[in-house]
N, C-alpha and C positions, 0 to 999 in steps of 0.2 A: 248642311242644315242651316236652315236660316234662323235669323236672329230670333223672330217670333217664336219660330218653333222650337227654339233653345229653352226658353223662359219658361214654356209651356210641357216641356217634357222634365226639366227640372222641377216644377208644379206639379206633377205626375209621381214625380217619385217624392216629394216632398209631403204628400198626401199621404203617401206608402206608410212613412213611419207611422202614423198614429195607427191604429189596428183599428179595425172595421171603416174606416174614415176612407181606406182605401177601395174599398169597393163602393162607396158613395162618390167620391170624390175623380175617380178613374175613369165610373160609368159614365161619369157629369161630361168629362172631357173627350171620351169616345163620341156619346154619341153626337156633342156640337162640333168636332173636329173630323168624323171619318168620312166627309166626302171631300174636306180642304186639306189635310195634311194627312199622309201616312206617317211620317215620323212619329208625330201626338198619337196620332190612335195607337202605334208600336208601342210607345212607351206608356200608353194608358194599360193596357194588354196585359204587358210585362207585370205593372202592378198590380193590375187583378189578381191575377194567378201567384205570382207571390205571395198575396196576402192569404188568399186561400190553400196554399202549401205552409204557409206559417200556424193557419190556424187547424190545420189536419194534426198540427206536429203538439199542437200547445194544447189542446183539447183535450185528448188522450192525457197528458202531466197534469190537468189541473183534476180528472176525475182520480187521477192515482192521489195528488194531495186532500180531495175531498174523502175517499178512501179510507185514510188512519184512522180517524173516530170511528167509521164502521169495524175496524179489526179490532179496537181496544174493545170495544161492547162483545165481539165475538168474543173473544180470546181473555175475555175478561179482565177488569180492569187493575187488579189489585198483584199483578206479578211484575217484573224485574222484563221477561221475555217481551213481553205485551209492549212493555213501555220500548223496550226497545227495538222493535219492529215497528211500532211506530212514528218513533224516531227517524229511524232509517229511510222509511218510507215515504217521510216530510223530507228529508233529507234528498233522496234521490230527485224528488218531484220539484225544490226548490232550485236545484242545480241545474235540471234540465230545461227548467221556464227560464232561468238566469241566460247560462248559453245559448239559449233560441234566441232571447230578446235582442242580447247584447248583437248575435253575429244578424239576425235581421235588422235592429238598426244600422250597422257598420254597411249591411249591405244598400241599404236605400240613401245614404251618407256619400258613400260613393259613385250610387246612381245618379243624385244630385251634380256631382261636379264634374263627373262624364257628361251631363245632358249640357249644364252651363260652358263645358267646352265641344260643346257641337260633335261629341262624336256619340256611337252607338254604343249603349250599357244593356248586357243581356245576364238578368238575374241566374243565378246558381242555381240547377235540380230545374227550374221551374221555367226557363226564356228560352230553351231550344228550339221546341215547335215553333213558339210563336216569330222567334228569330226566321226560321226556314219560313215560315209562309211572308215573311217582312219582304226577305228577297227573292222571293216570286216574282214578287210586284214592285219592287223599289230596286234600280241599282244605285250600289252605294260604296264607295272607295274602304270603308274599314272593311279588313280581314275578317273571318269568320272565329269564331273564338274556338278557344285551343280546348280541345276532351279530355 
């Protein structure tokens, strides 16, 4: 990987963390990079679909935490059950947005300093394909990642 294209794919995932910024920011660098670098465009790719696999996952938790106030009015608001369904419910939904965020951060964290060391970083559930179609068209010395 060449040095530019180090900079530029670590900018790619670095884009990744903030949430929707990645599919503004990814596009930006696809499309002025995919006829001069495959590496950039791979690693643009990669964070598309990452972010759009974070936001399939976080979507679904934030309607479950918007949720509890419609159960309390169902279930009426003045019992001990109510309240604690709830709870529970905030509860699950907060836990689940915590764990996404944190392990999608950690993951574009260390896409960052795979890209700044010139080797190839293929996102979790969501960089398979786009890895397989990378080396179609790119040979390239890192190993295929492990399943």
């Amino acid at each position: 990987m060449r040095p530019e294209e180090r900079g530029l794919s670590a900018l790619s995932h670095l884009s990744t963390i903030v949430p929707l910024w990645a599919l503004v920011g990814n596009a930006v660098l696809y499309f002025l990079y995919r006829q001069s670098s495959r590496v950039v465009c791979f690693h643009a790719r990669q964070g598309i679909n990452f972010q759009l696999l974070f936001l399939v996952c976080v979507i679904p938790l934030i309607f479950l935490y918007l949720l509890s106030p419609l159960v309390e009015v169902l279930l009426g608001s003045g019992s001990a059950l109510t309240a604690q369904v709830c709870r529970g419910i905030r509860f699950a939904a907060d836990a689940g947005i915590g764990l996404t965020a944190a392990a999608y951060a950690a993951c574009c964290l260390i896409g960052i300093y795979q890209a700044l060391r010139g080797r190839i970083f293929v996102y979790p559930l969501a960089g398979k394909q786009v890895y397989r179609q990378f080396l179609r068209h790119v040979r390239i010395q890192d190993p295929a990642p492990k399943e």
